[in-house]
Wavefront OBJ file of the C-alpha trace (Angstrom):
o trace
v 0.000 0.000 0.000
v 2.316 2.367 -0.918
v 1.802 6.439 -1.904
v -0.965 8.809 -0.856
v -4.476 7.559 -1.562
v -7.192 9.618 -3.460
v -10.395 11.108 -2.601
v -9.756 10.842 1.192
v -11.190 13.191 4.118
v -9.622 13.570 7.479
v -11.101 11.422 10.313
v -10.873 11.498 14.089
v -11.853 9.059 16.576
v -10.233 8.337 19.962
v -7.971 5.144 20.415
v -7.103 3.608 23.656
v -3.062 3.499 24.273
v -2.447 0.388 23.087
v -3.718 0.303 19.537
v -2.346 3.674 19.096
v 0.491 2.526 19.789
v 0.795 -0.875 17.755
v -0.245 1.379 14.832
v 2.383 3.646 15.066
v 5.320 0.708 15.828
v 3.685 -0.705 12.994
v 4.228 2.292 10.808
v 7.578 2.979 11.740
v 8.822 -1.004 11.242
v 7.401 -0.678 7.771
v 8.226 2.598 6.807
v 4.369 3.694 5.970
v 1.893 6.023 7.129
v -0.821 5.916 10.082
v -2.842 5.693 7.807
v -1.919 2.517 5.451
v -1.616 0.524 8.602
v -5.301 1.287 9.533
v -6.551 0.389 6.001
v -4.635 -2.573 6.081
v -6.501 -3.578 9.570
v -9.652 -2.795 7.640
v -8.771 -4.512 4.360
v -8.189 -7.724 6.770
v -11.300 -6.838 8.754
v -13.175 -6.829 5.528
v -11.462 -10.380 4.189
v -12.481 -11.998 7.362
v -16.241 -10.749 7.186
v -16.230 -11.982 4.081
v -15.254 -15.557 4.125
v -17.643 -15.133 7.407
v -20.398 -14.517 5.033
v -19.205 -17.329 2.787
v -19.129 -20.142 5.159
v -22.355 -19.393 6.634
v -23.835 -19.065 3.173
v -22.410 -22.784 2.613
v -23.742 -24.292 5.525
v -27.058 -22.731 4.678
v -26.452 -24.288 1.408
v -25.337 -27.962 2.664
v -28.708 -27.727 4.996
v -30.996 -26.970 2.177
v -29.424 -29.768 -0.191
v -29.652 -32.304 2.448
v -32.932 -31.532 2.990
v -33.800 -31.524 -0.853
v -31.964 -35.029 -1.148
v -34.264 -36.379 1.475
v -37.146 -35.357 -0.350
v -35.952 -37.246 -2.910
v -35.084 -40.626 -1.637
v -38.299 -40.130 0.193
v -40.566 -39.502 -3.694
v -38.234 -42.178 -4.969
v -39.268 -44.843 -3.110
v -42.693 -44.414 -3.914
v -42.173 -44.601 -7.794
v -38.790 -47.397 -7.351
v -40.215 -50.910 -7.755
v -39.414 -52.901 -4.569
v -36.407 -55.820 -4.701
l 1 2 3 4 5 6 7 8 9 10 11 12 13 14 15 16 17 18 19 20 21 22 23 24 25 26 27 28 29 30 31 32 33 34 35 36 37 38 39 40 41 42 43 44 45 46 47 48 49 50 51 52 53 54 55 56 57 58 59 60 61 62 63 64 65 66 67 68 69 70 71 72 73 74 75 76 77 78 79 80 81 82 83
């Protein structure tokens, strides 16, 4: 994330200590802004919301198809000639 980003506006919010300080040792061991270090946090936060998302949408998904195979075996039996 290097050089100065586009269309930005100043923001201010109030940190405790700590994470004002792990974002500025961050910045200085990488040798980039305040700023980058924070959208990189939120780039992650985003990433990890989003394979959230994903996973829940697949076990949604696995539910519903189990529960559309068992409708099936259960209509197939019906019309399957017994052995």
């Amino acid at each position: 994330m290097s050089g100065r980003s586009t269309g930005t506006t100043p923001s201010q919010f109030r940190l405790p200590a700590p994470a004002r300080e792990f974002i500025e040792r961050r910045a200085a061991e990488r040798g980039v802004t305040k700023t980058e270090v924070v959208l990189e946090a939120l780039a992650c936060l985003r990433e990890r919301e989003i394979e959230e998302r994903m996973a829940e949408g697949y076990r949604f998904r696995a539910q519903e198809d189990r529960s559309l195979a068992e409708e099936g075996l259960l209509a197939a039996k019906e019309t399957w000639p017994e052995w």
